[in-house]
DRENTORKOL-3810 file (N, C-alpha, C; in nm, 4 decimals):
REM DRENTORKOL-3810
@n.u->5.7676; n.v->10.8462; n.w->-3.9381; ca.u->5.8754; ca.v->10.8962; ca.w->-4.0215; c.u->5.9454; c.v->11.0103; c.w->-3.9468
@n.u->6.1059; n.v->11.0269; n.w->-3.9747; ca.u->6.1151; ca.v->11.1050; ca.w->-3.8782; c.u->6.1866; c.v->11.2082; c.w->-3.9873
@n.u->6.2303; n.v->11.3378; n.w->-3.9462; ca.u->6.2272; ca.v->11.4308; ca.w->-4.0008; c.u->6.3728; c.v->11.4405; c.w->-4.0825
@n.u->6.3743; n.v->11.4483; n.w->-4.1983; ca.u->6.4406; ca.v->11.4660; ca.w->-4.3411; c.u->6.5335; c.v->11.6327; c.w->-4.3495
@n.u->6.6716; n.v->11.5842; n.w->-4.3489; ca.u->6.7675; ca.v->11.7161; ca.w->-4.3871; c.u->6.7886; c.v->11.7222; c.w->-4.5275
@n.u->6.8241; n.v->11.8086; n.w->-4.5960; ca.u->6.7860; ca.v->11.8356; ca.w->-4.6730; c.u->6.9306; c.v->11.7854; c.w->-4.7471
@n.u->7.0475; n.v->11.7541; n.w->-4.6634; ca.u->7.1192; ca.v->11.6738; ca.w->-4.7228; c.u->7.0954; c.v->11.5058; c.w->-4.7466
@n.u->6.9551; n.v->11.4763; n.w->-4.6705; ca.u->6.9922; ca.v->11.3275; ca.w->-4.6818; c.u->6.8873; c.v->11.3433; c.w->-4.8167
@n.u->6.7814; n.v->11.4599; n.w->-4.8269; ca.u->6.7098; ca.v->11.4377; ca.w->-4.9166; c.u->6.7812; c.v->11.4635; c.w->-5.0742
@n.u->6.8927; n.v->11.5533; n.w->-5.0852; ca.u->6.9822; ca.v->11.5259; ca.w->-5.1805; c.u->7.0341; c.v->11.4098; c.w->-5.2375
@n.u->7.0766; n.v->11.3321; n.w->-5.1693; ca.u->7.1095; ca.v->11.1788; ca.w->-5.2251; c.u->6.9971; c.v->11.0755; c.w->-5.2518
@n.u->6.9076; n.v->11.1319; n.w->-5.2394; ca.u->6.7776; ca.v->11.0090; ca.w->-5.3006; c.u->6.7384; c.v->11.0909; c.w->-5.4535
@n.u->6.7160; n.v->10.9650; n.w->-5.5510; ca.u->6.7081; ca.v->10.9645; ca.w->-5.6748; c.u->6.5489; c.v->11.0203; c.w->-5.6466
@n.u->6.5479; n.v->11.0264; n.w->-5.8185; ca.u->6.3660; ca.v->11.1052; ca.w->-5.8087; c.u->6.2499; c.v->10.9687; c.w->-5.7648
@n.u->6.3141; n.v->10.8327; n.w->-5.8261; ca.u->6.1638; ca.v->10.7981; ca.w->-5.7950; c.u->6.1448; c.v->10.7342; c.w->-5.6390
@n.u->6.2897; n.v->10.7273; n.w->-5.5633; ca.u->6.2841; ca.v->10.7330; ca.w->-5.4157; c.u->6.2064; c.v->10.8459; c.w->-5.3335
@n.u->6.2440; n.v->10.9495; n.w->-5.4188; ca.u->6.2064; ca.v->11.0882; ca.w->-5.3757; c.u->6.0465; c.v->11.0884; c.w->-5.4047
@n.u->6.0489; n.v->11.0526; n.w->-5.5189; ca.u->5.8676; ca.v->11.0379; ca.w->-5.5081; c.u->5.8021; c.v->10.9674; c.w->-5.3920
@n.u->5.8281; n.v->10.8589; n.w->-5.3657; ca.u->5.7796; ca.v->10.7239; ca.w->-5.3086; c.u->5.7824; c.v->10.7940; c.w->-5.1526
@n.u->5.9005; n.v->10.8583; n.w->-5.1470; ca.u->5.8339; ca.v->10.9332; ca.w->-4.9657; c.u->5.8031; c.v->11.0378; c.w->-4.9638
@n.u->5.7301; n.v->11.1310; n.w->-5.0726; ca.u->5.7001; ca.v->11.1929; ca.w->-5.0861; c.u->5.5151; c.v->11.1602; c.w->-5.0789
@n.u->5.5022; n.v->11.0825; n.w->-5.1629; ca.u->5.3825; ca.v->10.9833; ca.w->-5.1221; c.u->5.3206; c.v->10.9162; c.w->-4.9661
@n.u->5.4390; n.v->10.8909; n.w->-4.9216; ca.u->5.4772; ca.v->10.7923; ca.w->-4.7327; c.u->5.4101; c.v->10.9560; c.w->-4.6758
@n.u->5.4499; n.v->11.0654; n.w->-4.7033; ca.u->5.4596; ca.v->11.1527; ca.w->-4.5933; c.u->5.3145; c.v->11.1953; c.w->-4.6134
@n.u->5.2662; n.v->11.2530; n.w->-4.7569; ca.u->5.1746; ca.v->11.2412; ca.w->-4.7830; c.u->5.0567; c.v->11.1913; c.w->-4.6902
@n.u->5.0691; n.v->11.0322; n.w->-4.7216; ca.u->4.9628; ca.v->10.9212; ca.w->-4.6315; c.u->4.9764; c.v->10.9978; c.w->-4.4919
@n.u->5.0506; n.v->10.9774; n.w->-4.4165; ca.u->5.1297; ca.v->10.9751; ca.w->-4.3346; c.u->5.0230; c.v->11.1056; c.w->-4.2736
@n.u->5.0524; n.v->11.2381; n.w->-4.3387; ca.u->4.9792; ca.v->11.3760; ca.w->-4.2627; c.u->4.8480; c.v->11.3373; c.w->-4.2837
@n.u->4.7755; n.v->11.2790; n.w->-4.3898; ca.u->4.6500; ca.v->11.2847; ca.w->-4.4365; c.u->4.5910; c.v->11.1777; c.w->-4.2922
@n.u->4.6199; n.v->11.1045; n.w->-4.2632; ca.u->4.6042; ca.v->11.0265; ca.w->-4.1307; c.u->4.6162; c.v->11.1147; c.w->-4.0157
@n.u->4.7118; n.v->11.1835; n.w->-3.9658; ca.u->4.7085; ca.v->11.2314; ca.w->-3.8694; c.u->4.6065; c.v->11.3835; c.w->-3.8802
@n.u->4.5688; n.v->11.3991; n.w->-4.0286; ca.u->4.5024; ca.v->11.5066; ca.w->-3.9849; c.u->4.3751; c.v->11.5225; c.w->-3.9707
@n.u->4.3328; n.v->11.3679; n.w->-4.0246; ca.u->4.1712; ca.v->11.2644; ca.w->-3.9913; c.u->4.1686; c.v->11.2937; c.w->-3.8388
@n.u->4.2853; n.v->11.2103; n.w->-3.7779; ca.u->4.2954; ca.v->11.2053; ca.w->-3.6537; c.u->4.2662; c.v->11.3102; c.w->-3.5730
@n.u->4.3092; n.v->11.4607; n.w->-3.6196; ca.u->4.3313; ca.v->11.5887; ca.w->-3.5526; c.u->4.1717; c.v->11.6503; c.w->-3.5374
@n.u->4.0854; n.v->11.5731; n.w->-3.6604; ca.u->3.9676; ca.v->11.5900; ca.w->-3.7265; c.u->3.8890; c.v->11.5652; c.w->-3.5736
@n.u->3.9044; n.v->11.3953; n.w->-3.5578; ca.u->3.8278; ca.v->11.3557; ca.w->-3.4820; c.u->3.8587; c.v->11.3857; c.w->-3.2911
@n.u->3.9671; n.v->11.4486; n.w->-3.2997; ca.u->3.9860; ca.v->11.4946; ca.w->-3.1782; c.u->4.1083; c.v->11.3480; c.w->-3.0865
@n.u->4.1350; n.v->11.2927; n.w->-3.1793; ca.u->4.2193; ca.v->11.2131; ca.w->-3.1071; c.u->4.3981; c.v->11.1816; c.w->-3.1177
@n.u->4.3874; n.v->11.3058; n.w->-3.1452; ca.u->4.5631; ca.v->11.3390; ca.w->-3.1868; c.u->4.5720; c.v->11.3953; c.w->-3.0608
@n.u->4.6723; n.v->11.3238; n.w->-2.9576; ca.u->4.7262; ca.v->11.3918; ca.w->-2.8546; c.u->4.8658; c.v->11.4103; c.w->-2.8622
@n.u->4.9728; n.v->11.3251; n.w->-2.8762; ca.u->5.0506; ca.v->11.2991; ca.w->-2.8380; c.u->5.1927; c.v->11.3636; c.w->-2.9817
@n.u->5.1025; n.v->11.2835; n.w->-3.0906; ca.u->5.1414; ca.v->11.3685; ca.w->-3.1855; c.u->5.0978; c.v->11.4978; c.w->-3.2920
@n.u->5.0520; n.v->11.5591; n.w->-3.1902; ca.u->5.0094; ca.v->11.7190; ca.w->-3.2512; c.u->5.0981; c.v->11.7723; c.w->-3.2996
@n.u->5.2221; n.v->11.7334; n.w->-3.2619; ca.u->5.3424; ca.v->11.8189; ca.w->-3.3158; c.u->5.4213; c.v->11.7942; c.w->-3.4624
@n.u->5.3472; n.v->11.7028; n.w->-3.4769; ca.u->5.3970; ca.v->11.6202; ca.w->-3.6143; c.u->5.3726; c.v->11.6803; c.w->-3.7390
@n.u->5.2466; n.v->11.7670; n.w->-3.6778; ca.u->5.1889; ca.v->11.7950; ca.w->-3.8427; c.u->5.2528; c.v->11.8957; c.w->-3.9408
@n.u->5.3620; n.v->11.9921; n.w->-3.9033; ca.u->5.4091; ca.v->12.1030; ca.w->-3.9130; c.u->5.5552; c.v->12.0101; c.w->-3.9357
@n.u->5.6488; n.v->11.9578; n.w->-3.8820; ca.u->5.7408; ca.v->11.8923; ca.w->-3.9664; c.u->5.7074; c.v->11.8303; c.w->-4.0882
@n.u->5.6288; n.v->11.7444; n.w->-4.0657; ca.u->5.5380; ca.v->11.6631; ca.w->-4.1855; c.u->5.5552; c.v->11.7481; c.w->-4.3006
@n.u->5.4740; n.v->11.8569; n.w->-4.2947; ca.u->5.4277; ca.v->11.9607; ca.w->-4.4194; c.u->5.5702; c.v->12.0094; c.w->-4.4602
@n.u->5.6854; n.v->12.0144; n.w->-4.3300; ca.u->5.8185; ca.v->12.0794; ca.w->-4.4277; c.u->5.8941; c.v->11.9944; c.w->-4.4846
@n.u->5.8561; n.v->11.8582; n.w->-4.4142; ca.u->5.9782; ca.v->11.7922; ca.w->-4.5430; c.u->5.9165; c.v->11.7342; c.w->-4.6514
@n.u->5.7806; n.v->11.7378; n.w->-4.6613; ca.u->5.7122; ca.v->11.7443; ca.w->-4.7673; c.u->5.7625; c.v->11.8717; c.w->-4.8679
@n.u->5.7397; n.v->11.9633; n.w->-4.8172; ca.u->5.7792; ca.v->12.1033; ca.w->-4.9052; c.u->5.9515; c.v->12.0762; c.w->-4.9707
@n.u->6.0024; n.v->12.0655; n.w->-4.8415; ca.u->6.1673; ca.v->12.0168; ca.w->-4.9054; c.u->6.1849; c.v->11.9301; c.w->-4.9972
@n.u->6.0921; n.v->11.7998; n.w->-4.9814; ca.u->6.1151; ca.v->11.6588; ca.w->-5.1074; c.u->6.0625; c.v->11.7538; c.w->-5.2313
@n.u->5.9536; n.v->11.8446; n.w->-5.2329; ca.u->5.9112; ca.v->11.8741; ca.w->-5.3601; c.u->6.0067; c.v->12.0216; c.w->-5.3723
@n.u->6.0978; n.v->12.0298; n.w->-5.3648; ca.u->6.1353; ca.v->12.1825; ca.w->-5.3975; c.u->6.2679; c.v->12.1079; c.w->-5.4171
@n.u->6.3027; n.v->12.0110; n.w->-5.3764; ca.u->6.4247; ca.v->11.9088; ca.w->-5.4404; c.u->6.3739; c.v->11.8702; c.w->-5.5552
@n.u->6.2705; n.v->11.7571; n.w->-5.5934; ca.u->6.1879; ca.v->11.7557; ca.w->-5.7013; c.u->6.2148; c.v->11.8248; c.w->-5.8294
@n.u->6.2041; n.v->11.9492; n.w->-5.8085; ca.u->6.1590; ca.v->12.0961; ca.w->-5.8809; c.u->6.3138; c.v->12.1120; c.w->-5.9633
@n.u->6.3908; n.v->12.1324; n.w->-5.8244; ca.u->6.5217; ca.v->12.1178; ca.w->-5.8731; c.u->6.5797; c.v->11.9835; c.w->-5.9575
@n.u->6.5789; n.v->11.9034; n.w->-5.9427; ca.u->6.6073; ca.v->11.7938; ca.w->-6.0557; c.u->6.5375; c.v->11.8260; c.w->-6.1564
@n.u->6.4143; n.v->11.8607; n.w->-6.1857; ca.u->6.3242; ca.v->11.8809; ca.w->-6.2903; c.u->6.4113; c.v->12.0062; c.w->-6.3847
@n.u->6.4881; n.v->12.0798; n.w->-6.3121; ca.u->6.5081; ca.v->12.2137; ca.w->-6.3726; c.u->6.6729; c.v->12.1811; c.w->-6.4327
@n.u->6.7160; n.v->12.1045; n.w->-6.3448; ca.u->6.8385; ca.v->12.0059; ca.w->-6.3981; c.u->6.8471; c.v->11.9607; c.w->-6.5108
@n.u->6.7738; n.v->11.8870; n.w->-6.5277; ca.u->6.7905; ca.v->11.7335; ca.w->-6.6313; c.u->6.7017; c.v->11.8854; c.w->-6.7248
@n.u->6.5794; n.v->11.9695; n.w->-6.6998; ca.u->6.5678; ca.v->12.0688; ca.w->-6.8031; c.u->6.6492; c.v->12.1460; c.w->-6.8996
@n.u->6.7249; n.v->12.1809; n.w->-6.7996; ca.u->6.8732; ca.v->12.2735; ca.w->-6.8473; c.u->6.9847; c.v->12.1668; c.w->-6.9237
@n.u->7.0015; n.v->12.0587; n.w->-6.8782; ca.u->7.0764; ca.v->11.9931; ca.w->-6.9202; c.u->7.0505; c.v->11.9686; c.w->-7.1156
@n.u->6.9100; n.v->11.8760; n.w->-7.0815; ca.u->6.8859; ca.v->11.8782; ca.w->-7.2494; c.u->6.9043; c.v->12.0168; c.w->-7.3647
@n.u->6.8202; n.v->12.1036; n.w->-7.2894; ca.u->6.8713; ca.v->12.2056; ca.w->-7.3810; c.u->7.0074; c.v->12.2534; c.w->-7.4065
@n.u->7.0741; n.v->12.2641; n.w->-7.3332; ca.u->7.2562; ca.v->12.2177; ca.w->-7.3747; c.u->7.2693; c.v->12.1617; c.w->-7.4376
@n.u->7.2287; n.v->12.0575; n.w->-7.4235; ca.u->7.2947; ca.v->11.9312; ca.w->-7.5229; c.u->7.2331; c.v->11.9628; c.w->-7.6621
@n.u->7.1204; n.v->11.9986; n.w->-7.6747; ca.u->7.1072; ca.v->12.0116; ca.w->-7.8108; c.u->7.1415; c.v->12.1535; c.w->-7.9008
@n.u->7.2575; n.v->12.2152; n.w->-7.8314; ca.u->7.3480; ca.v->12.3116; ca.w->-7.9254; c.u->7.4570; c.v->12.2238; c.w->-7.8969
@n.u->7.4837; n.v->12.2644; n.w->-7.9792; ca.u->7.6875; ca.v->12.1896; ca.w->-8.0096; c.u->7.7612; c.v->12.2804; c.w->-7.8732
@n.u->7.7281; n.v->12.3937; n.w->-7.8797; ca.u->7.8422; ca.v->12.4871; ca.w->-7.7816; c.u->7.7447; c.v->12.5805; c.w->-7.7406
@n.u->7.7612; n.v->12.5734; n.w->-7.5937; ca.u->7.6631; ca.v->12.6242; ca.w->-7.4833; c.u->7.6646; c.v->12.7913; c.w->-7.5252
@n.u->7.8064; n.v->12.8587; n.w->-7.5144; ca.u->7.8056; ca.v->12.9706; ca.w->-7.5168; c.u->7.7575; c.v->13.0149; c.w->-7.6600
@n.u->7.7257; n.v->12.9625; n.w->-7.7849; ca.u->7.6903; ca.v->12.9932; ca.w->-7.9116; c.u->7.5353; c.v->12.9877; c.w->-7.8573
@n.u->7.4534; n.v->12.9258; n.w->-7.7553; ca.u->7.3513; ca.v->12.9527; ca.w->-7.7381; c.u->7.3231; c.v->13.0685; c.w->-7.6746
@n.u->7.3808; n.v->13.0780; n.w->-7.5527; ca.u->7.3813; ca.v->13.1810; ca.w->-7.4864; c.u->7.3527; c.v->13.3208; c.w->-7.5607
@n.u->7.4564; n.v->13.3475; n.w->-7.6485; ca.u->7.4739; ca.v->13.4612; ca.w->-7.7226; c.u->7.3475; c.v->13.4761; c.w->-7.8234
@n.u->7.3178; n.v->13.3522; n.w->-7.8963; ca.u->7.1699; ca.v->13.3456; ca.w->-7.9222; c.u->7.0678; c.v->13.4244; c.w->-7.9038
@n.u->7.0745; n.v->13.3600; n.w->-7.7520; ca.u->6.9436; ca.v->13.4175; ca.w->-7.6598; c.u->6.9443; c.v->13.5883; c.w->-7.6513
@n.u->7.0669; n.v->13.6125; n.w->-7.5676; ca.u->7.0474; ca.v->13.7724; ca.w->-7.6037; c.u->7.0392; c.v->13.8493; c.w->-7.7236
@n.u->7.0780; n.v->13.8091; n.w->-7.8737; ca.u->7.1106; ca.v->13.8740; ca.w->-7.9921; c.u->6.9759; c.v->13.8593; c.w->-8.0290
@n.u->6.8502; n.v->13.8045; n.w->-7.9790; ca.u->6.7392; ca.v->13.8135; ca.w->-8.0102; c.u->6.6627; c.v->13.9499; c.w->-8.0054
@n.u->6.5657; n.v->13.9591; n.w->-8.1260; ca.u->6.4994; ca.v->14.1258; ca.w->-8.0831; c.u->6.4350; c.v->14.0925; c.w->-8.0189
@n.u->6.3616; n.v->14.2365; n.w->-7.8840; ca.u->6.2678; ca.v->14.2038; ca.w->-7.8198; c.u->6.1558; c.v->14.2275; c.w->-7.8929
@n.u->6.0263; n.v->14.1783; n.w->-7.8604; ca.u->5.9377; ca.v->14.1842; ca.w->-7.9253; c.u->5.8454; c.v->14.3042; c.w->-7.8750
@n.u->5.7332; n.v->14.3579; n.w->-7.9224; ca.u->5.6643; ca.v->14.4732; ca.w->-7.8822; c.u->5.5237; c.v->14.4657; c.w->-7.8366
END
C-alpha cells in the first residue's frame, strides 16, 4: 500500500475508509511479525508511514463522526441560532 494524502483520504466515504483502514491495519501487523522475527530488511521503512496514514484514516473517521454528529443535532431544532442562544442562556451549575 502506498502512502495516503490526506486529500485523497477526504474523498473516500466511511465504509471505504474503514475497509483500508483495516488493509493497513493487516498490513503493519505483518510487517511487524516480520520485524519480530528479524526478517524485515528491505521494508523497515514502512512501518512509520503505515502508522501515519493509519492515524490520518482515523482522525478523518473522527471527523465525519463529529459531522453527521453536529449535523443531527441541528436538525432537530427548527433554527440553529434559537439553539445556540439556548446553550448559553443556560445556568451554570455549581
Amino acid at each position: 500500500m502506498t502512502r495516503m494524502s490526506m486529500k485523497t483520504i477526504r474523498q473516500l466515504n466511511e465504509k471505504d475508509l474503514r475497509s483500508k483502514i483495516q488493509e493497513s491495519k493487516s498490513e503493519l501487523s505483518k510487517l511487524k511479525v516480520d520485524a519480530a522475527k528479524g526478517t524485515l530488511r528491505k521494508e523497515s521503512g514502512k512501518l512509520k508511514p503505515i502508522r501515519h496514514d493509519i492515524a490520518r484514516m482515523l482522525t478523518r473517521l473522527t471527523e465525519m463522526k463529529k459531522e453527521k454528529w453536529s449535523q443531527q443535532t441541528i436538525s432537530h431544532h427548527t433554527n440553529s441560532s434559537d439553539y445556540i442562544l439556548k446553550l448559553f442562556n443556560q445556568p451554570i451549575h455549581k
